[in-house]
ROLOMI-312191 format. One line per field, with one value per residue (C-alpha): y negated, z, x negated; residue in one letter. Coordinates in nm, 3 decimals, always signed. Layout:
% ROLOMI-312191
v: Y	... .
w: Z	... .
u: X	... .
aa: a	... .
% end
This chain:
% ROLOMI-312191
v: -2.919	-2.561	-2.239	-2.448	-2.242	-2.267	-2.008	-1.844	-1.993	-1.777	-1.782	-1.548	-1.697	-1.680	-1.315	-1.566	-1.744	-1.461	-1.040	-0.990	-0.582	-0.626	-0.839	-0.618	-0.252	-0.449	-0.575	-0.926	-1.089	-1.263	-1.378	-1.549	-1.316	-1.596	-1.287	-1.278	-1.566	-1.575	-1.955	-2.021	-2.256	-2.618	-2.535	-2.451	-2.682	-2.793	-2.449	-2.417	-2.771	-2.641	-2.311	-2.533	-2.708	-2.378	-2.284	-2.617	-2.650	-2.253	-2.347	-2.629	-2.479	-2.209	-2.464	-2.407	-2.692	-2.695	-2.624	-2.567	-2.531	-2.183	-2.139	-2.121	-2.220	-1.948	-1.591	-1.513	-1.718	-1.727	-1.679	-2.061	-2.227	-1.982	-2.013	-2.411	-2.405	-2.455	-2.187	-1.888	-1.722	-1.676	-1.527	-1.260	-1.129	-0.916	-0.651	-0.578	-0.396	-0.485	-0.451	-0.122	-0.013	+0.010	-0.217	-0.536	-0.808	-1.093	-1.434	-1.371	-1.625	-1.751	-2.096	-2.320	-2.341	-2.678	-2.791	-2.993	-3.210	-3.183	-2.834	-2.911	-3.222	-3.276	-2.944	-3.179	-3.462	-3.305	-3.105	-3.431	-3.612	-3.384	-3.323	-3.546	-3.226	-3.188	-2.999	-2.747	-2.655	-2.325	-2.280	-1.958	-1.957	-1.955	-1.627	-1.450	-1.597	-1.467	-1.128	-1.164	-1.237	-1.108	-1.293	-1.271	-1.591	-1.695	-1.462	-1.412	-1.379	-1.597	-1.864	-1.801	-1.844	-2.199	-2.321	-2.254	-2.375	-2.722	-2.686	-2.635	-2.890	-3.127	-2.990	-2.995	-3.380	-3.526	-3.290	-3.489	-3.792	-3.706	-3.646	-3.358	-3.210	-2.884	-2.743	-2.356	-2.139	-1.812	-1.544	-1.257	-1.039	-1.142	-0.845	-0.641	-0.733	-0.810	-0.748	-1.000	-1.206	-1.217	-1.226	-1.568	-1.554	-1.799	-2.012	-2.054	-2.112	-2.383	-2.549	-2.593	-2.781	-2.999	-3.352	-3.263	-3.437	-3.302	-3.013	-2.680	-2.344	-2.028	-1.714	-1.381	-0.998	-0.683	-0.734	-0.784	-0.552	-0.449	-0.330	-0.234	+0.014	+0.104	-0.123	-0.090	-0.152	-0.415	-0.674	-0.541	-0.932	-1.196	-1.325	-1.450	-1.739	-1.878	-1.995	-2.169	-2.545	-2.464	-2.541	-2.288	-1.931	-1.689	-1.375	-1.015	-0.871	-0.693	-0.450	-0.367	-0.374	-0.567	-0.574	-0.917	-0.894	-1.030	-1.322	-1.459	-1.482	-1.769	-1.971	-2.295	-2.235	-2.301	-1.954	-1.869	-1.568	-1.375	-1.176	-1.111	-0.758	-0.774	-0.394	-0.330	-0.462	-0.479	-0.853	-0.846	-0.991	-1.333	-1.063	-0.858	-1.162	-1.312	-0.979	-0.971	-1.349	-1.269	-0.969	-1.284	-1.514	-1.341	-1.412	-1.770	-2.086	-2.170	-2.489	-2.350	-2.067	-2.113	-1.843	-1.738	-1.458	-1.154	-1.307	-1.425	-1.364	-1.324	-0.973	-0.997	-1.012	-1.343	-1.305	-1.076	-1.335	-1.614	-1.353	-1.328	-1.668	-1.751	-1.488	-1.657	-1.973	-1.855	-1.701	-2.011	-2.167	-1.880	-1.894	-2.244	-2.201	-1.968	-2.139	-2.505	-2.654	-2.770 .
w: -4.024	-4.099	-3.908	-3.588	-3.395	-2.975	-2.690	-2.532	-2.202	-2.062	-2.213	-2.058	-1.817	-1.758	-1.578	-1.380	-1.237	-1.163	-1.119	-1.424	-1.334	-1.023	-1.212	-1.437	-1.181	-1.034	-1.044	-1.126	-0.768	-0.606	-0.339	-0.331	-0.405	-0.357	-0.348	-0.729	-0.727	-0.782	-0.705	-0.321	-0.234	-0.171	-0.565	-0.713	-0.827	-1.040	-1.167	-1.282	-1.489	-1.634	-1.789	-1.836	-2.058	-2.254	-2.303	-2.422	-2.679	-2.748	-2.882	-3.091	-3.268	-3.332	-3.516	-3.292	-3.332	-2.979	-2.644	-2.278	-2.036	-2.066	-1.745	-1.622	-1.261	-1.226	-1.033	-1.205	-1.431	-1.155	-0.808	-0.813	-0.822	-0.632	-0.307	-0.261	-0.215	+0.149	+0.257	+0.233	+0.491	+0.309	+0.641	+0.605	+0.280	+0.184	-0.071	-0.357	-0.701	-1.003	-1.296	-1.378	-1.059	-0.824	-0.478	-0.459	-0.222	-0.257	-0.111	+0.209	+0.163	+0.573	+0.505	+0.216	-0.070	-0.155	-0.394	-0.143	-0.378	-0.768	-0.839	-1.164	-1.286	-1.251	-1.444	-1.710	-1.655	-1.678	-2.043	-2.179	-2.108	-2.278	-2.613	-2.848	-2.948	-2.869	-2.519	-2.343	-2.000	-1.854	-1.484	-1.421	-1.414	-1.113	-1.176	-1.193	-0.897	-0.740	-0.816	-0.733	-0.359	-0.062	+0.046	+0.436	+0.452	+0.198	+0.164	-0.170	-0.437	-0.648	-0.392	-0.349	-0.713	-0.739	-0.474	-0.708	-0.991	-0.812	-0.721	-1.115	-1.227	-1.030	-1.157	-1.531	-1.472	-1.311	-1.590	-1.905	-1.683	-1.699	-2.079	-2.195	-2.511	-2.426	-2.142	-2.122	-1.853	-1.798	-1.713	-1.804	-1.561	-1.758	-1.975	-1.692	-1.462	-1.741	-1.545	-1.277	-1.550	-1.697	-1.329	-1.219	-1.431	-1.726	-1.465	-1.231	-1.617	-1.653	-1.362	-1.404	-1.694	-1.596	-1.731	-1.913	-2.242	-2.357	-2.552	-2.324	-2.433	-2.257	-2.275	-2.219	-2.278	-2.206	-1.961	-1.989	-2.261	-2.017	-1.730	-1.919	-2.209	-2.339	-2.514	-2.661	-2.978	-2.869	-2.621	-2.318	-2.278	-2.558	-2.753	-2.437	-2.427	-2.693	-2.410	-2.233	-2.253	-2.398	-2.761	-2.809	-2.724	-2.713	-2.797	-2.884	-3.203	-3.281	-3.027	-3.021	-3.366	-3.318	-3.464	-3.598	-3.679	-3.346	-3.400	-3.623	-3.312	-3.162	-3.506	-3.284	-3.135	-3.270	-3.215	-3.090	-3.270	-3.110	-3.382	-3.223	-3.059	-2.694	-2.690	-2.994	-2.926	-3.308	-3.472	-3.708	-4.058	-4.175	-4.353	-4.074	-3.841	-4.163	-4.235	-3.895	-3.889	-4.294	-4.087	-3.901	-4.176	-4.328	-4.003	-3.899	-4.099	-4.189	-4.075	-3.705	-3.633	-3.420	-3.421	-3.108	-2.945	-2.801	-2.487	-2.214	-2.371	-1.939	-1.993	-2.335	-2.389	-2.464	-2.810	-2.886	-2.821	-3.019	-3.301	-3.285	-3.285	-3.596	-3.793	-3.643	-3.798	-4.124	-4.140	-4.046	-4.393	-4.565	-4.501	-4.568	-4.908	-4.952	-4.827	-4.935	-4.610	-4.698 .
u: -2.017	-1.897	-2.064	-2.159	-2.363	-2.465	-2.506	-2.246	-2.447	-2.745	-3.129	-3.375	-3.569	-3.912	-4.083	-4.268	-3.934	-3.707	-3.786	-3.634	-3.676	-3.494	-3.201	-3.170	-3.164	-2.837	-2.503	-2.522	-2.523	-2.179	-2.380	-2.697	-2.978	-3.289	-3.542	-3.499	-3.704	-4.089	-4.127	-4.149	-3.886	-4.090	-4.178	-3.887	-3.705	-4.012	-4.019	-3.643	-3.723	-4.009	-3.838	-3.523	-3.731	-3.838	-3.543	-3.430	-3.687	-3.656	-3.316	-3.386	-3.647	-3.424	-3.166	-2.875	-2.643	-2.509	-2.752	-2.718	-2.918	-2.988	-2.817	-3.197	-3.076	-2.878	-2.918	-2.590	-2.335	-2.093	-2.254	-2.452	-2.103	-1.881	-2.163	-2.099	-1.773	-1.599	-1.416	-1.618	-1.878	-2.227	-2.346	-2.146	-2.012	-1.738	-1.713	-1.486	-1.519	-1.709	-1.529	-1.758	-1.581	-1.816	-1.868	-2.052	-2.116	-1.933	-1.812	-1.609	-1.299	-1.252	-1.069	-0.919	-1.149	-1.258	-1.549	-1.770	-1.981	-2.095	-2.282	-2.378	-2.346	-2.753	-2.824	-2.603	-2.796	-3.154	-3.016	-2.881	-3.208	-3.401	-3.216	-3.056	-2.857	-2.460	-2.441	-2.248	-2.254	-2.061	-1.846	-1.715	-1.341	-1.101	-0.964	-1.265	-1.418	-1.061	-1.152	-1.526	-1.411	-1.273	-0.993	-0.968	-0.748	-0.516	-0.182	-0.216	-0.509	-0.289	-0.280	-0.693	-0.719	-0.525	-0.744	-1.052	-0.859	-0.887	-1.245	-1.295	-1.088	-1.252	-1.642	-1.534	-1.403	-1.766	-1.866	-1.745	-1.783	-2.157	-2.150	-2.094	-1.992	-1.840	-1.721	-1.675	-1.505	-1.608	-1.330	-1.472	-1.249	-0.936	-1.057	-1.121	-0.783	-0.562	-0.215	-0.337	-0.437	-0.110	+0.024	-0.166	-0.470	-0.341	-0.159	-0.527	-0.695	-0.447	-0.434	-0.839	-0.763	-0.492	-0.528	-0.878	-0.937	-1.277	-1.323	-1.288	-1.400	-1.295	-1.517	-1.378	-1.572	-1.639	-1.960	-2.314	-2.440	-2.701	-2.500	-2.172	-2.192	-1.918	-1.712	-1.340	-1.246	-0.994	-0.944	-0.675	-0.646	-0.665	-0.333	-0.197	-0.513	-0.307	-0.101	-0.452	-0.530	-0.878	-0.980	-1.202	-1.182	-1.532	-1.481	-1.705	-1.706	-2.076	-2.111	-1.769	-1.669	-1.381	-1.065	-1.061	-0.691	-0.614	-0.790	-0.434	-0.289	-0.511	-0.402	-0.443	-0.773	-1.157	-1.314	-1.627	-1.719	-1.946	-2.192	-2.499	-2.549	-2.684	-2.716	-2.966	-3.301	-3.326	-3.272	-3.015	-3.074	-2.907	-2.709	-2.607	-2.474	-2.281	-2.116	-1.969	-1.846	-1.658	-1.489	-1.305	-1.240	-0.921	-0.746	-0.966	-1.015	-1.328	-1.346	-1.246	-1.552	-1.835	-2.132	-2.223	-2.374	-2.149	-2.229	-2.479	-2.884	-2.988	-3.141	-3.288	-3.671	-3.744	-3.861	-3.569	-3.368	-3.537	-3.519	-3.198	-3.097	-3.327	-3.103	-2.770	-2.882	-3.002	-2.653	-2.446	-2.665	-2.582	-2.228	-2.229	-2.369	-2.117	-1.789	-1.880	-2.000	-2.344 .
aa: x	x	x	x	x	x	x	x	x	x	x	x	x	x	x	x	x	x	x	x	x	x	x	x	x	x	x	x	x	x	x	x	x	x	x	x	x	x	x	x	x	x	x	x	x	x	x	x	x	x	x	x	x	x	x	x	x	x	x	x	x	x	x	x	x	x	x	x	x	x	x	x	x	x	x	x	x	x	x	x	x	x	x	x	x	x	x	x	x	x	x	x	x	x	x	x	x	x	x	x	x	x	x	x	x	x	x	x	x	x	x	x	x	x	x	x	x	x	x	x	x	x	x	x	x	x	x	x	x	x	x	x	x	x	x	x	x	x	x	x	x	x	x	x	x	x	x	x	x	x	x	x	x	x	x	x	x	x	x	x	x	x	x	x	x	x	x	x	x	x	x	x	x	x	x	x	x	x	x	x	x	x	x	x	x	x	x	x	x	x	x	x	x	x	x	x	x	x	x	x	x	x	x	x	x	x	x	x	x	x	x	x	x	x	x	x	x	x	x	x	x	x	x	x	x	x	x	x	x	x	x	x	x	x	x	x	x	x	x	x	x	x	x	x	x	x	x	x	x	x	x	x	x	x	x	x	x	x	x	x	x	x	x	x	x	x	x	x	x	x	x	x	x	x	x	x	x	x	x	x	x	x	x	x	x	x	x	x	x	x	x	x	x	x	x	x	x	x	x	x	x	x	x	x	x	x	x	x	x	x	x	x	x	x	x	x	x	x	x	x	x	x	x	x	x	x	x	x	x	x	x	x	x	x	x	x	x	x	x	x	x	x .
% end
């Protein structure tokens, strides 16, 4: 099929599950940050089925040709993973700077990071029992979880950001092992710390991936629309994931208007193109979202674009989102149509 389309990872998730007024007054949390919560613990689990289920269903009806989970579980896309691994002190956090440069609580690194157990192979489980839709499940990426750390024990954050590289490779293993489709690493802060990314980034990306035969995606932007607001025209950090064991790379291009140009550079990769604005509460017509995805196709085979949204949905109103998504699948028909795919 031409024009696949799927989530970059995050659906909003239900007022009654999380404070979604106190998520979004924040950074998005490194840490845990269980107050978010409305469900009282003994009933929570329960809960985050229920609304995984929502968001499940909220997809499908939609028409998107590729799910997740909605990353429903979640207090942030990075924070759920980065807090069960050995090696750093929850009890008492560090601090270092968000990429809108300001400081943030995060993991404490005290000893060698090691994945202790599956984190979410059963989120897998539950998504693949529940749709008979192609699946995707997210991990946040090695470097970024470097950066979103302090390291107290390792002599270099290069050395810290191997370690998780094997604590990822190791998830994204039991994760195909468990089914899925797609597995996508999130390293948003190679945009953000693009000379350490050249410096160690790529390597810590690739190590993740070492002997992996399922179809990896890589997502890289600017930040959540909601808590970072300006946006360049052009990625600081993007060619160079030609040099990245992942098939697909997810990239921004409504908000920031991007210049697709760039996009000839990742001639070997399937691209996630992301063409749904997260800033503008607005939906976009079928029209809109199909203009942005033709501004790629001078410089992206057809037959290698997947529509996506800019990024993670998290802080959208609910129906906003679903909106949205509607006119993302209306425009993968219409491009279709328009380019011979069906």
């Amino acid at each position: 099929m031409l024009f696949p389309t799927t989530l970059v990872g995050s659906f909003p998730q239900p007022d009654w599950l999380i404070d979604r007024e106190k998520l979004a007054g924040r950074f998005p949390p490194r840490v845990r940050a269980k107050e978010l919560w409305r469900v009282a613990e003994p009933y929570l689990q329960q809960a985050w089925e229920d609304a995984t289920l929502l968001a499940i269903r909220a997809q499908e009806d939609a028409g998107l040709d590729i799910v997740t989970d909605g990353e429903i579980r979640r207090e942030s896309y990075s924070n759920r993973f980065a807090t069960a691994l050995e090696g750093v002190d929850l009890d008492n956090p560090g601090s270092a700077l968000d990429r809108s440069g300001h400081p943030n609580p995060v993991p404490r690194i005290c000893g060698k990071i090691r994945r202790k157990h599956a984190v979410e192979v059963e989120d897998l489980r539950f998504l693949k029992a529940h749709t008979k839709k192609s699946v995707k499940i997210t991990v946040p990426g090695p470097f970024t979880m470097s950066c979103q750390a302090q390291n107290d024990f390792y002599a270099s954050d290069a050395e810290a950001a191997l370690d998780y590289a094997v604590a990822v490779n190791a998830e994204i293993r039991d994760l195909f092992e468990a089914g899925a489709d797609v597995v996508q690493i999130d390293e948003p802060y190679m945009q953000a710390r693009p000379e350490k990314a050249r410096e160690y980034g790529l390597a810590a990306l690739n190590r993740a991936l070492d002997g992996i035969t399922g179809t990896t995606a890589v997502h890289i932007c600017f930040g959540y629309a909601a808590v970072i607001h300006v946006r360049p025209s052009g990625y600081s950090f993007l060619p160079e994931l030609r040099g990245c064991g992942c098939k697909q790379v997810s990239i921004e291009t409504a908000q920031s208007n991007l210049d697709c140009s760039v996009l000839a550079q990742l001639d070997d990769k399937q691209i996630m193109v992301g063409c749904i604005d997260l800033s503008d509460m607005t939906v976009e017509t079928p029209e809109v979202v199909a203009a942005r995805i033709r501004r790629a196709l001078p410089y992206v085979a057809k037959e290698r674009v997947i529509l996506a949204p800019d990024c993670g949905m998290k802080y959208l109103p609910r129906e906003v989102a679903v909106g949205k998504l509607q006119s993302m699948v209306e425009a993968a028909r219409i491009l279709r149509r328009e380019y011979g795919g069906g």
